[in-house]
N, C-alpha and C positions, 0 to 999 in steps of 0.2 A: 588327498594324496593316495597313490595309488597302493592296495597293500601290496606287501611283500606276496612271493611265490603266485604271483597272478602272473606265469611265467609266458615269453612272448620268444618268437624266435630272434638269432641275430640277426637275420634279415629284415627281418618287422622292426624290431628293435631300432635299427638303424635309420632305416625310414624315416617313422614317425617322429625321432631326433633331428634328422634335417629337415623335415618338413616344418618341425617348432621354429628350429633354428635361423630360417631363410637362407638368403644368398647372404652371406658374412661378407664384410668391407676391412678390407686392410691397406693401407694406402701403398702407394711406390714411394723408390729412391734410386736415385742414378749410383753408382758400384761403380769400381773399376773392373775393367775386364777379368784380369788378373787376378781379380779375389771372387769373382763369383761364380767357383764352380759349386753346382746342387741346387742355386737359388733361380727361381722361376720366373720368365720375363712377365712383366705387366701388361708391353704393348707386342706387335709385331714389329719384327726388324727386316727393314727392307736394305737393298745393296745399293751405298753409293754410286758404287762404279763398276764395273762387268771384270769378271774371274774368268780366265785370268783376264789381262789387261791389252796383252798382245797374241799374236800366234803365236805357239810355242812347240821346239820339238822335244817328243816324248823320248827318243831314244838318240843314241850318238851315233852321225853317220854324216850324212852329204846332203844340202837343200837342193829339189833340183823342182825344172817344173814337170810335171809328170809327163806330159807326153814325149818329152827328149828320152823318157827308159821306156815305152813301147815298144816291143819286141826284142830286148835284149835278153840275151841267153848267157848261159859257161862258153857255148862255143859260137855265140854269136854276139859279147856285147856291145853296148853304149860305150860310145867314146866321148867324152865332157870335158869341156877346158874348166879350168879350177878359177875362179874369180877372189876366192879369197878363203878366211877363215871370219866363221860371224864370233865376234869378242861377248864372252860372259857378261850379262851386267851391263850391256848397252846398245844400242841401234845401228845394226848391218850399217855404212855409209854405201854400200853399193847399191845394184841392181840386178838379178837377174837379165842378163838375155841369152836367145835363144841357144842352147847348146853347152850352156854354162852353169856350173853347182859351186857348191860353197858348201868348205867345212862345216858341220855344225855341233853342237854336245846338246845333250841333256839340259833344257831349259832355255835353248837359246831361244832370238827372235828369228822367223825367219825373213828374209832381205824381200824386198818388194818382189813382185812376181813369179817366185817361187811358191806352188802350193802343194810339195809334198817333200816328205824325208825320207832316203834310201839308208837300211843300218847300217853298218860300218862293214860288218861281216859279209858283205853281198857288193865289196868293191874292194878295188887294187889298185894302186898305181905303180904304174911301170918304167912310167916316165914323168920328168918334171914337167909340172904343169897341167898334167894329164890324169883323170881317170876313167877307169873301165865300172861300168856298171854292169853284172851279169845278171840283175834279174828286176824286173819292171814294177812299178808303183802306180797305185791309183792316186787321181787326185784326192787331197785329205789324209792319206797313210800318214801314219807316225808322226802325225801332230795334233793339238788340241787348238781350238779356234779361238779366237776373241771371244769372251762371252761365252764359251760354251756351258761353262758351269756354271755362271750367274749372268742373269742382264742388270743391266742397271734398273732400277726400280722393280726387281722380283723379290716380292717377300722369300729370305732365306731362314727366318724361324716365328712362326706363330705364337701370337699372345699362349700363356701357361705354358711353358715347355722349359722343364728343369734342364739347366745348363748342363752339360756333359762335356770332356776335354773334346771332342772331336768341335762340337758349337765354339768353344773359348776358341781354339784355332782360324774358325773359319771367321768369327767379327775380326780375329787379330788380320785375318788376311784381306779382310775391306778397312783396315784400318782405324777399324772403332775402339774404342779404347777404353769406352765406359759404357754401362748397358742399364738399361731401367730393369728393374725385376721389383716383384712384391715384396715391401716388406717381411723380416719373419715374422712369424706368430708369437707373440708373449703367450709361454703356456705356463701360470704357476703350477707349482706340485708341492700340496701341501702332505705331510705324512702325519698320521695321528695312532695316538696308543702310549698306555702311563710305560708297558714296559718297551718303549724301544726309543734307543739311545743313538749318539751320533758313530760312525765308523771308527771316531781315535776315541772312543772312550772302551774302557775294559767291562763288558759288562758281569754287573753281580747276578748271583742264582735270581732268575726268574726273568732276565729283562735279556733283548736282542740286539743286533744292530740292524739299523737302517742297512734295507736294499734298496728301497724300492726307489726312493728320491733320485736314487744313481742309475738303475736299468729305466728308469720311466725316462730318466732328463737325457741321456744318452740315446732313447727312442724319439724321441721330440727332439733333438738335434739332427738326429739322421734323416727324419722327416722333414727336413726342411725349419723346425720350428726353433726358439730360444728358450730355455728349460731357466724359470724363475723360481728359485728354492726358499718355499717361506720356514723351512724348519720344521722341528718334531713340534707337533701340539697336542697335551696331555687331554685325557677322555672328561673335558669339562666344557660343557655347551656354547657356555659364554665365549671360552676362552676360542674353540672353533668359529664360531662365529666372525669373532671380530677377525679371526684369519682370514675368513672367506671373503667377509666385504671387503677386505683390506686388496687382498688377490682379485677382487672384481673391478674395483677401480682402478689397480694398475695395469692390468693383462686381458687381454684375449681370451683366453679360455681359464681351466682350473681342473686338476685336478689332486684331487683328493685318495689318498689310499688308506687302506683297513675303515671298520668301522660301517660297512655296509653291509653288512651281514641281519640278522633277526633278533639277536643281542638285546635286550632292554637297555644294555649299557651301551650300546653302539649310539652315537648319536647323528654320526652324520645324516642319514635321513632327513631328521628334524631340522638338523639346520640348513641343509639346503631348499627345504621347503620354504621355510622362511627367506631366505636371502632374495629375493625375484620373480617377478611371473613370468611363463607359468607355472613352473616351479618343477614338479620330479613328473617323466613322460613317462619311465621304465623302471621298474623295481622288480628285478628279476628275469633273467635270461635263460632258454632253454636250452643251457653248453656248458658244457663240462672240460676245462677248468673254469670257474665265475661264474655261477649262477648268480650271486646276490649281488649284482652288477647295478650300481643306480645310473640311471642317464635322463639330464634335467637341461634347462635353461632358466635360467635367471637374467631377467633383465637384457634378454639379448643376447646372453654370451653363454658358448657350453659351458658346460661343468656334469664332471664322471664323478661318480664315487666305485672306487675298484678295490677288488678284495683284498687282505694284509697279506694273504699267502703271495709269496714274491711270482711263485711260477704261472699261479692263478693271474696274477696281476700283469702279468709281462705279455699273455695270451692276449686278455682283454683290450691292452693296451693296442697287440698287435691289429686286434679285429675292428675295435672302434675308434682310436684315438691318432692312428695312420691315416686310416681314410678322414676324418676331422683335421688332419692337418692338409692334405693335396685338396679338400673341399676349402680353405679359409684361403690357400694362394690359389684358387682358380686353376689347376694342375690339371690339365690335358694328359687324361688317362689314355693313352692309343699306346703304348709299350706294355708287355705283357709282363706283371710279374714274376719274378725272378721263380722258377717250378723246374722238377722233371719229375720224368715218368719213373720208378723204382719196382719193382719185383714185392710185396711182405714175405716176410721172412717165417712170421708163426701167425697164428689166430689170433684174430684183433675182437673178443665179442665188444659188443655195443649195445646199449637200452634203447630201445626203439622209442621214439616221438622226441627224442634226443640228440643237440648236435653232439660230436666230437672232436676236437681237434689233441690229436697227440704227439708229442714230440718221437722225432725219430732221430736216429742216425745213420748215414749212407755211407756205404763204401760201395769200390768199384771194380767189378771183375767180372769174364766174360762177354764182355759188351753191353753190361746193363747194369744198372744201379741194384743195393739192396738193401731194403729199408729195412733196419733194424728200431723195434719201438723201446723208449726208454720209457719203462715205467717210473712213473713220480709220484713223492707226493708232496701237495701243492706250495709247503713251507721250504722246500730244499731245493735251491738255487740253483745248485750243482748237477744237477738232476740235468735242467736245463742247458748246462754248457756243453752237455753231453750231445746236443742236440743239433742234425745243420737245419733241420725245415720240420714241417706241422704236415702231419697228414690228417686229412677232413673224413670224416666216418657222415654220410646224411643223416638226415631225422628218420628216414624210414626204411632206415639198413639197421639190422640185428647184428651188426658185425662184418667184420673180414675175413677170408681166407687165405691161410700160407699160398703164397705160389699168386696172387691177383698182383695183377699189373695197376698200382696205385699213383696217385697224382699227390706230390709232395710240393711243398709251397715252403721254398727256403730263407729262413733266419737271416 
């Protein structure tokens, strides 16, 4: 096993975890449309039918065929006999010919051989039966084609690509009604330590309440994943143990919090070592919050052992256990995470060969963001809520200066 403080960066770190890990298998399931916003399709979804379905006009005006409005003016225009009004919600029964338009609105079809839309504001009528057009159209103006926005058999979203309401919209409008996406992740969260108790219990001098089962399972929900709570388990070997194997046969991944520290009494170490090969890859990370970060595979399946400190743990969480869940559904990264750019507000120093990541808080004025950094320390939660995004310090930066335009990577 690897010892402790053989420290590695999170980028290495990371790595060398997916690389134990391979390409993880999670199967599909068909979802209704309607429930599957966040969840990521398994295959690619091609278009029944072509978007829209008909020519349609974009604005409210008059169908006409365009060359009948070449050369009309204010003081010279088009005169059109009126053939009708095209009905919402169903198909012109007329035709175009030559010299003749049809009311049209927003969304209608246009009537056979009409191939452009005059707006509304750019005609008059003066007379029944009659209008003046005072100003010309190309063919194609103010309408969208058959097919323009999809053909029939164009992939309109790619295998891995987490649903978003604009996606839910756009199957609702080829009419699909249910969508394959990956399975979620079963991710246990096991929490260990004799003094930490459940949220409704009062606790007595010495003992805490659980955070972390709740910020970890709420981060692995937002991530896509399903957050499986095996409960508090006190600092006795066995008794971890049989949690882990217990969480390895039902779930996807694991993780585990407190207890990975350099502790003699800490035991998760040991027992993840035991649980599977190859057993612990990383025992120790060079970032601050979480150094004493373990990342293993057993059997196949991740499993993190993350610090007890909540704010230590909820970083960690963010850096390794994010990215382990858009790697298990196959999540096509091409959307840039949520970041801006902010102003620092005071002197950030930093231990050089050392990552950082710190919580900050933004507000906004002048035209630019400004990062204010909340100092923490890693046990107070609170600290953390304080926070909208994590600004990154490198391994080979001694610090920040007030006034550096910084890269903030938001909560």
């Amino acid at each position: 096993m690897p010892e402790f403080l053989e420290l590695m960066s999170p980028g290495e770190a990371l790595s060398r975890w997916f690389i134990a890990l391979g390409e993880p298998y999670i199967e599909s399931e068909e979802v209704d449309t309607i429930r599957s916003l966040g969840r990521v399709t398994a295959d690619a979804v091609h278009a029944p039918y072509p978007l829209p379905a008909f020519t349609r006009s974009t604005v409210d005006g008059y169908a006409v065929r365009a060359a009948d409005t070449f050369g009309a003016s204010d003081s010279l225009p088009a005169y059109l006999n009126l053939a009708g009004e095209v009905p919402m919600g169903s198909q012109p029964l007329f035709t175009l010919k030559p010299g003749q338009t049809a009311l049209i609105h927003t969304g209608g079809m246009l009537p056979e051989n009409a191939d452009a839309v005059v707006m509304l504001e750019y005609t008059q009528s003066t007379r029944p039966g009659e209008v003046e057009v005072m100003r010309p159209v190309a063919p194609l103006e103010n309408l969208i084609r058959a097919g323009e926005d999809v053909e029939v058999g164009q992939m309109v979203i790619p295998a891995g690509s987490r649903l978003r309401p604009s996606e839910i919209g756009g199957l609702m409008a080829l009419g699909l009604r249910t969508v394959r996406v990956v399975r979620r992740p079963r991710i246990a969260i096991i929490s260990s330590g004799d003094e930490v108790v459940p949220p409704e219990i009062d606790p007595l001098p010495g003992q805490v309440r659980d955070i972390n089962s709740y910020t970890l399972g709420a981060l692995v929900e937002e991530g896509g994943g399903l957050p499986i709570g095996y409960g508090i388990v006190p600092d006795q070997a066995n008794v971890l143990r049989m949690a882990l194997d217990q969480a390895l046969r039902e779930c996807d991944g694991v993780l585990i919090t407190a207890g990975s520290s350099a502790s003699t009494r800490d035991l998760t170490a040991q027992v993840i070592q035991q649980a599977g090969q190859p057993g612990i890859l990383v025992h120790g990370i060079n970032v601050r919050p979480g150094k004493p970060t373990i990342l293993a595979v057993c059997g196949g399946k991740p499993v993190i052992g993350l610090p007890g400190n909540p704010v230590s743990a909820l970083v960690i969480a963010w850096l390794f256990v994010t990215p382990l869940l858009e790697r298990m559904q196959h999540l096509r990264r091409t959307r840039p995470r949520g970041q801006v750019m902010a102003r620092l507000s005071l002197n950030l120093p930093s231990l050089a060969g050392r990552e950082d990541w710190i919580p900050v808080s933004l507000t906004f004025g002048k035209n630019e963001f400004t990062a204010e950094p909340v100092f923490f320390k890693s046990n107070l939660i609170f600290n953390l809520v304080k926070a909208d995004g994590l600004l990154y310090i490198p391994a080979d930066a001694t610090g920040l200066s007030a006034g550096e335009v910084v890269l903030v990577y938001l909560l």
